[in-house]
N, C-alpha and C positions, 0 to 999 in steps of 0.2 A: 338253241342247242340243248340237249338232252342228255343224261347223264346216268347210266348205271350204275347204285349205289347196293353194296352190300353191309351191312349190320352183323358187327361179330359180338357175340354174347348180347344176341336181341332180348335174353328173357331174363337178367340181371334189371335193376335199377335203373343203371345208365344207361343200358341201352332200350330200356322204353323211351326213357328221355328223350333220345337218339332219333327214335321215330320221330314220337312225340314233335319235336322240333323242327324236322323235316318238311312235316308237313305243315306247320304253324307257319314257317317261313317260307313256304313254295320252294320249295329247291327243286329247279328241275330235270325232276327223273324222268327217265324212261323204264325203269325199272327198281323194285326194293326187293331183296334177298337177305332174310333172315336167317342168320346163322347163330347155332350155337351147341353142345357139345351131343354126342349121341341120346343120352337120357332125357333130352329136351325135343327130340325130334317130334314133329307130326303136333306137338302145341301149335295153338295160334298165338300171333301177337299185332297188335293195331296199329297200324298204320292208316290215319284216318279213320275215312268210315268204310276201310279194307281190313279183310283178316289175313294174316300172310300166316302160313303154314311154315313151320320152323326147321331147316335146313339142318345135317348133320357136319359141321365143319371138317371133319377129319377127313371126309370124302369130299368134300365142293370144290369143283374146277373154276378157280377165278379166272380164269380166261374168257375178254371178254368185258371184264367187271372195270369203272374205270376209277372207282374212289370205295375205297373201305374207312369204313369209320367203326374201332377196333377198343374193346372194354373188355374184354376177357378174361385178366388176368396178367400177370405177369410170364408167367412162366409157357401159357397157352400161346401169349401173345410174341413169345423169343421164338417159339419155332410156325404160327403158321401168319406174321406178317411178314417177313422176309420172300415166304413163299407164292404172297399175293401181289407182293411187289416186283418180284420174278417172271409173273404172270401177264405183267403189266398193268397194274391197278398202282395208281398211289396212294397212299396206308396212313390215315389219320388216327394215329397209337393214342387210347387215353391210358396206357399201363403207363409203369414206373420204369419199364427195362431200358428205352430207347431215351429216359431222358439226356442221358449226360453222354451219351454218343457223342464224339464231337462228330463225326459226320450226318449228324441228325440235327434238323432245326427245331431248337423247341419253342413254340410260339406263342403269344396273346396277340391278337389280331388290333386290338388296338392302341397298342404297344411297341412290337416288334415285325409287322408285316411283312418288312424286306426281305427276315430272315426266311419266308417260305420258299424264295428263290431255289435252297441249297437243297430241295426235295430230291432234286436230282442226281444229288452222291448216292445215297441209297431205297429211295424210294419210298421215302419214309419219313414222315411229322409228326414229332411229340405234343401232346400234350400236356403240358405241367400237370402239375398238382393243385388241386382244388385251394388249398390254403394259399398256394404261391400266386396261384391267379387271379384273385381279390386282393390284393396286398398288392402287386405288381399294377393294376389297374390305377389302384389308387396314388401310387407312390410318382408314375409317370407324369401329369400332369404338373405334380411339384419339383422335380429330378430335371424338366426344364427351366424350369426357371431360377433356380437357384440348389445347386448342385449335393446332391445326397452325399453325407458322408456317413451315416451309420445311422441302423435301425434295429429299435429291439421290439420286438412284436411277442404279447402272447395273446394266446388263440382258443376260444371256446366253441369245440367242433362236435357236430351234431353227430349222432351214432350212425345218419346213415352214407359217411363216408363212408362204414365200414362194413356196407352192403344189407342186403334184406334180413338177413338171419340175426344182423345187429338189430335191429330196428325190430325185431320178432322178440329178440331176450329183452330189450331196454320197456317194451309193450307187457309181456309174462312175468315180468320180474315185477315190474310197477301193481299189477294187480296180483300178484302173491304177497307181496306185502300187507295190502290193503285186506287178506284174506288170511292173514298172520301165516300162508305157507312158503317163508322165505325161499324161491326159489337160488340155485351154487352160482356163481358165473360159469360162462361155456365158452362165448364169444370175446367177452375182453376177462384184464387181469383179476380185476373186483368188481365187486358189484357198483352197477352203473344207475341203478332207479335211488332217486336221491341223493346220489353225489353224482363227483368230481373225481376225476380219473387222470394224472398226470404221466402217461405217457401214453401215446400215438406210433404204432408200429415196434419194431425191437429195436434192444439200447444197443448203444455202441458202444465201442473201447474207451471211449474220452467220456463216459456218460450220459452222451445226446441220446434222443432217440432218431430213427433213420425219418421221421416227418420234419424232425428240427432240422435236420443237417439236409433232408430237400428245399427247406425253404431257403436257408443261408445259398446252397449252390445254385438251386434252379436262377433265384432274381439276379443271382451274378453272369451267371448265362444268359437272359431276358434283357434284363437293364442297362446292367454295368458292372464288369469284373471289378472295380475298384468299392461298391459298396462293402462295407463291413453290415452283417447282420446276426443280430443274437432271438434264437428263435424261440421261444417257450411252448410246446405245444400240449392241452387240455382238452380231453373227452369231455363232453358233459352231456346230462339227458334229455336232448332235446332229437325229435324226430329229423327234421331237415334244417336244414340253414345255418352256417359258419359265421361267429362274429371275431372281431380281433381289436382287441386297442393297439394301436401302435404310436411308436415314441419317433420320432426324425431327428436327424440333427446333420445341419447343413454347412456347408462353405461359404453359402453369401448370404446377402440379407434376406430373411421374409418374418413376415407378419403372418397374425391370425387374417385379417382382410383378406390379402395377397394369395392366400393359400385359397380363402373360401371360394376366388372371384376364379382360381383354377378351375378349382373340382368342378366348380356350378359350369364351367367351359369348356370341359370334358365329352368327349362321346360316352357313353358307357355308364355313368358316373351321376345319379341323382344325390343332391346335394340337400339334408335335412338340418336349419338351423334353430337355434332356443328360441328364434322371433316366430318361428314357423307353429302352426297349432299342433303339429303330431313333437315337435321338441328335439328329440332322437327317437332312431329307428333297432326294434329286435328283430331276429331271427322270424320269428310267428310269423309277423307284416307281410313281409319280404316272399316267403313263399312262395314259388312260382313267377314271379319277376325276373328281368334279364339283367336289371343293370347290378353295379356296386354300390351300394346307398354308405354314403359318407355321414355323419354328424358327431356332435361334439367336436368340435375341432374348436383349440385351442394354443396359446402359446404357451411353450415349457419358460418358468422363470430360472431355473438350474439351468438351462443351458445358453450359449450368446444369440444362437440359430435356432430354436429347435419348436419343434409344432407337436401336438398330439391330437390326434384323431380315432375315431369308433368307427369300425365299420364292417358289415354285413351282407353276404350275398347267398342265393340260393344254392348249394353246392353239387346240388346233380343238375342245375341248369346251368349257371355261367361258370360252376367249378370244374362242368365235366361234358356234359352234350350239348350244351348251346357256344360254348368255347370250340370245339370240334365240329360243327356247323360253320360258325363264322370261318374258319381256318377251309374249309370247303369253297365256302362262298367267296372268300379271295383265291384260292387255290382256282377253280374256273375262270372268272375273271381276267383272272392277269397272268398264269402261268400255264395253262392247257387248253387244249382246244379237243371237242369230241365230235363224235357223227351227229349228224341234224337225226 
């Protein structure tokens, strides 16, 4: 069976990714429509070793279409996935808008699968947030076996969460230094080539910012409403890839052992220890890789329960299109049926 798939904001980041993916994993289409906003029309973008000519969203008839997989934006994405899903397409959202839907499932495929079931209140799959979904990856493994009671993660995330044009300043800014012609910030609050940047989206009334306060809600959505989580989240100048230390601390017993013998048992989840030649793993390494690379894990002596671990994933692949692929790939499987 076969499957017509359309790609919203094809010519963004994620959604090369999007392609990209698609095609790496065989997913079976029958058709790829590239969508994205009028000033993008009539671009090509790859899909394989295909060029698809780039669709004007404002105008495309999803009727017809049976799986959108959707990065556009937030605000793009409130008013035209509703409309796809109307159409009769189920709509795999990588925006922010549709997380906290409660009639929205938001999912990690290796995680939470069951919840894709609920597609059918409105026609609609979140996908978390990139930071949420490496942290949740990793956290699950442990969370059986010996029960989460608080996490406090901070996060050192790469500029191109924050799309091409971040990745373009953190690129110009780095060589205007080098050239003594300090280029202003444009894209984030300060300047990002040689530092560190502590806040991730706008702050809130309580002084989080809205990336800390996704990750406290989404993993309580994901996981378990009863986790507590304290979220620290940091920009820093690296092109792609998200790392986080995080702290556990649990209800029952575990060990450093216990904990390694999970991860390394894990789908998803390659497992780097100090016996290991690479030791621990960066951002750089990881590049392009699907899984969550775990190392440094340890046990906290301040705490009765408590473990800390490093960990790093690629965040426009398992943060953002390879995360909305898998959610595809269960989504055919077990909950839709299409024409041969």
């Amino acid at each position: 069976m076969t499957y017509k798939v359309a790609v919203v904001g094809a010519t963004g980041n994620v959604g090369h990714e999007m392609l990209k993916t698609l095609h790496e994993r065989n997913f079976p289409v029958s058709d790829v429509v590239a969508l994205a906003s009028r000033r993008s029309v009539g671009r090509e973008v790859s899909f394989g070793d295909h060029d698809l000519k780039v669709q004007d969203l404002a105008t495309f008839d999803f009727k017809g279409v049976d799986i959108v997989l959707s990065s556009p934006g937030a605000k793009v994405s409130a008013e035209y996935s509703p409309k796809a899903a109307k159409a009769g397409a189920v709509v795999i959202d990588n925006t922010s808008h549709f997380r906290m839907d409660p009639d929205v499932p938001l999912v990690v495929p290796e995680v939470n699968p069951e919840a894709i079931a609920g597609h059918t209140k409105k026609g609609i799959i979140a996908n978390p947030n990139c930071s949420t979904i490496q942290m949740v990856v990793a956290l699950k493994p442990l969370h059986d076996i010996a029960k989460i009671k608080r996490v406090v993660v901070s996060t050192y995330q790469s500029v191109s969460g924050a799309g091409k044009s971040a990745m373009d300043e953190l690129f110009s800014q780095t060589r205007s230094i080098y050239m003594n012609d300090v280029k202003p910030a444009e894209e984030f609050a300060k300047q990002i080539a040689f530092n560190v940047i502590p806040q991730i989206d706008v702050f809130m009334d309580d002084g989080m910012t809205k990336e800390e306060w996704k990750m406290v809600v989404e993993t309580k959505k994901i996981l378990d409403p009863s986790i507590k989580v304290a979220a620290n989240c940091v920009r820093v100048p690296v092109f792609v890839g998200h790392a986080e230390m995080v702290n556990v601390e649990f209800e029952d017993d575990i060990d450093a052992k216990t904990a390694k013998r999970a991860f390394r048992d894990f789908e998803g989840i390659t497992l780097i220890d100090l016996e290991s030649e690479m030791e621990f793993v960066t951002p750089s390494e990881i590049a392009g890789e699907d899984d969550v690379f775990v190392s440094r894990v340890r046990e906290d002596p301040t705490l009765e329960n408590g473990i800390n671990f490093w960990c790093v994933a690629d965040n426009l692949r398992k943060g953002a299109a390879l995360n909305t692929v898998q959610i595809a790939e269960k989504l055919i499987k077990n909950h839709m049926k299409a024409a041969a």
